[in-house]
C-alpha positions, 0 to 999 in steps of 0.5 A: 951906807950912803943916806941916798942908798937909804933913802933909795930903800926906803921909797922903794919899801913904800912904793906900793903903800896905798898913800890915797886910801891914807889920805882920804880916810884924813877927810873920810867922815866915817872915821869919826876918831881924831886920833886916827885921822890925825894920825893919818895926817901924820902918816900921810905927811911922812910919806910926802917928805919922804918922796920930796927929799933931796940929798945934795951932799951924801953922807955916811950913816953907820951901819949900827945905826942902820940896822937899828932903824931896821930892827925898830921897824921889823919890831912894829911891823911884826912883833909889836904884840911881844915885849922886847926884853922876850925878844932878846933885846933886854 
């Protein structure tokens, strides 16, 4: 896979992210733990970058390594409360 199809899959699997609900909560005084709040500044960041990237020269990136990102983020995304090994991915 090209790096601008992926990128292009990525902002458009976070196009509909609520980015100013994250934003504000960096700010918001009812989040009284630093933790979250640094970890929506965090988060908050990640989706700038990803929106401000420019690929000038395009690359190929291996569909293995493709598919492990994709795997990874299914795995946080969906299954984060079942160990891996039960997964099958030992």
């Amino acid at each position: 896979m090209k790096a601008t199809e992926l990128l292009g899959e990525i902002r458009e699997n976070l196009k509909d992210y609520p980015i100013d609900y994250l934003r504000n909560k960096v700010t918001d005084d009812r989040y009284k733990d630093g933790t979250v709040k640094k970890l929506a500044k965090y988060n908050s960041d990640m989706w700038d970058e990803i929106f401000s990237l420019d690929i000038d020269e395009d690359y190929d990136i291996k569909d293995g390594v493709v598919n492990n990102i994709k795997d990874d983020i299914d795995f946080y995304q969906n299954d984060a409360r079942i160990p891996r090994p039960l997964q099958g991915r030992g």
